[in-house]
C-alpha positions in Angstrom: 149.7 221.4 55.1 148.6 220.7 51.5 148.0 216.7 50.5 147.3 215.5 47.3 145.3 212.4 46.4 145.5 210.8 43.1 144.2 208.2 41.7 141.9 206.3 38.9 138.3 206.1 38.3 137.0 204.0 41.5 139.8 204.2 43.2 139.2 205.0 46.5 140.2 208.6 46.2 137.8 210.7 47.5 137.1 208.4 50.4 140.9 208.7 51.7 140.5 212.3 51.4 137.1 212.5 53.2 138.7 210.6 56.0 142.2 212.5 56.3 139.8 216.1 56.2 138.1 214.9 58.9 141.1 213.9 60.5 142.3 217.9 60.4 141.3 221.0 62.6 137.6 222.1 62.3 136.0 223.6 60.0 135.7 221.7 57.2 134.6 223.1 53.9 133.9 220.5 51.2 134.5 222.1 47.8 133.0 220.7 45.0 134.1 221.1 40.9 132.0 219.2 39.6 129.9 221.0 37.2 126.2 220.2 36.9 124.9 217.5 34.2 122.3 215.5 33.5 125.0 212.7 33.4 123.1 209.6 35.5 126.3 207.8 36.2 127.4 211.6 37.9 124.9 212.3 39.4 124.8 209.3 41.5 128.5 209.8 42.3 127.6 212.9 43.9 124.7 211.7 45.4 126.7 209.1 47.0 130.1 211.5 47.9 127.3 213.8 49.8 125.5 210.6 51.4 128.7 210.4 53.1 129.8 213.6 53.9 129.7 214.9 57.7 126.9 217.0 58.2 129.0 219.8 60.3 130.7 220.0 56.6 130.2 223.0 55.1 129.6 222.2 51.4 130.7 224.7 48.5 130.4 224.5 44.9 133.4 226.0 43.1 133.0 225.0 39.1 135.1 227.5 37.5 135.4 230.0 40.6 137.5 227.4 42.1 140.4 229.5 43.0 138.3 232.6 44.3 136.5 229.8 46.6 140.0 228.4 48.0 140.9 232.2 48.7 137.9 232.7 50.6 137.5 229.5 53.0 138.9 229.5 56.1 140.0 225.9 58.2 140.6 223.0 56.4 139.4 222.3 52.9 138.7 219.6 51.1 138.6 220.3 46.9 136.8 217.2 45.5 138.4 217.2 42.3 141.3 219.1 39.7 139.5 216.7 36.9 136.4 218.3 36.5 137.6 221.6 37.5 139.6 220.7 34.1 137.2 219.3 32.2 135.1 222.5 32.5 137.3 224.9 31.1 137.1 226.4 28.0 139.4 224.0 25.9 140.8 222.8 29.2 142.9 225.9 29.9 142.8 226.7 33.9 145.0 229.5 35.4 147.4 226.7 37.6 150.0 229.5 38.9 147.0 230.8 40.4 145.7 227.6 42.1 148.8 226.9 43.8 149.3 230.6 44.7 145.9 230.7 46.5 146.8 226.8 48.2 150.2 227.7 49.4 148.7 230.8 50.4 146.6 229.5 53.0 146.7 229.0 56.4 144.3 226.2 56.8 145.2 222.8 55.2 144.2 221.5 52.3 143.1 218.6 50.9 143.3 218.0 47.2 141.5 215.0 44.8 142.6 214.7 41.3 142.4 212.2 39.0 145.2 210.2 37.5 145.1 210.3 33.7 148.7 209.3 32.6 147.9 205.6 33.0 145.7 204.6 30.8 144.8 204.0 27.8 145.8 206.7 25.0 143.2 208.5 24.6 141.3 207.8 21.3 140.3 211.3 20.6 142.3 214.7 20.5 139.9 216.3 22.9 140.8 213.1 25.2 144.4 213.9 24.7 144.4 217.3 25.2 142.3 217.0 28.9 145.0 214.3 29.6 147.8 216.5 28.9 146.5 220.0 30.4 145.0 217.6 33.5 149.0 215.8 33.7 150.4 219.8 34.1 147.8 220.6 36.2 148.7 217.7 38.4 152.5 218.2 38.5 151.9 221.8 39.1 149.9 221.3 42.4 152.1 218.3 43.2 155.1 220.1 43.3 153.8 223.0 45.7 152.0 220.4 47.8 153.7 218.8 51.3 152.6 215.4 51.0 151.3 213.4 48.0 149.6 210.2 47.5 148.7 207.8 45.1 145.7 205.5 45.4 145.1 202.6 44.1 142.2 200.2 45.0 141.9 201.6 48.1 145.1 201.7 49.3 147.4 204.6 49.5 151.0 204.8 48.1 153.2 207.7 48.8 154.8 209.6 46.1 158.3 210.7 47.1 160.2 213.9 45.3 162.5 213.0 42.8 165.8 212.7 45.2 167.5 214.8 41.3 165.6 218.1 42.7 162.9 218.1 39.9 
């Protein structure tokens, strides 16, 4: 089964995902995107993300290789998130047929974070609006191969249903 979670900044993303992994068929492999900085306000988010984590978890860190990691994990798997696999791509450009190939591909299931960007404030910048935009088609793209899909919103989870049109 693939489930996405998306959802702002502080949302309570991540922790719905934690929970529904651990929910799922051992193993667990935690994959993470994030892509190492010297950010303080990042840092402690990972600190705290793997404060929480099970410690039968095995923990990966993708950054770019993301979909080469996906391919080669077996269980369950829990990517943790699309955002800042995004953000570090050269000029944003990730290979998303690829991503859903190696997701749908799988016989474990998987767990998907991403961050919701089409709510918010314009973005002030034109890098800002291009990471919104290639984030947005990322989104849809893993959406639309996924099983189940949810949106979170302070902590609470809404589903997203497909559009009943076919698209």
């Amino acid at each position: 089964m693939i489930t996405v979670l998306a959802g702002g900044s502080g949302s309570g993303k991540s922790l719905m995902a934690e929970a529904l992994a651990a929910s799922l068929p051992p193993p667990v492999t935690f994959v993470a995107t994030w892509i190492p900085a010297d950010d303080p306000d990042m840092l402690a988010r990972v600190a705290a993300h793997r404060a929480r984590r099970p410690a039968g978890w095995a923990v990966r860190e993708a950054g770019r290789d993301l979909v080469d990691v996906i391919r080669s994990v077996d269980g369950t798997v829990l990517v943790d998130a699309l955002g800042t696999w995004v953000a570090g791509a050269e000029g944003f450009e990730v290979d998303v047929a690829d991503l859903c190939e190696a997701v749908r591909s799988r016989s474990g299931d998987t767990v998907i974070v991403t961050d919701e960007v089409g709510q918010g404030v314009h973005p002030s910048s034109e890098a800002g609006r291009a990471f919104r935009d290639a984030l947005g088609r990322v989104n849809q793209a893993v959406v639309a191969v996924a099983d189940q899909a949810w949106l979170v919103v302070a902590g609470r989870v809404v589903p997203l249903a497909r559009a009943p049109w076919g698209t």
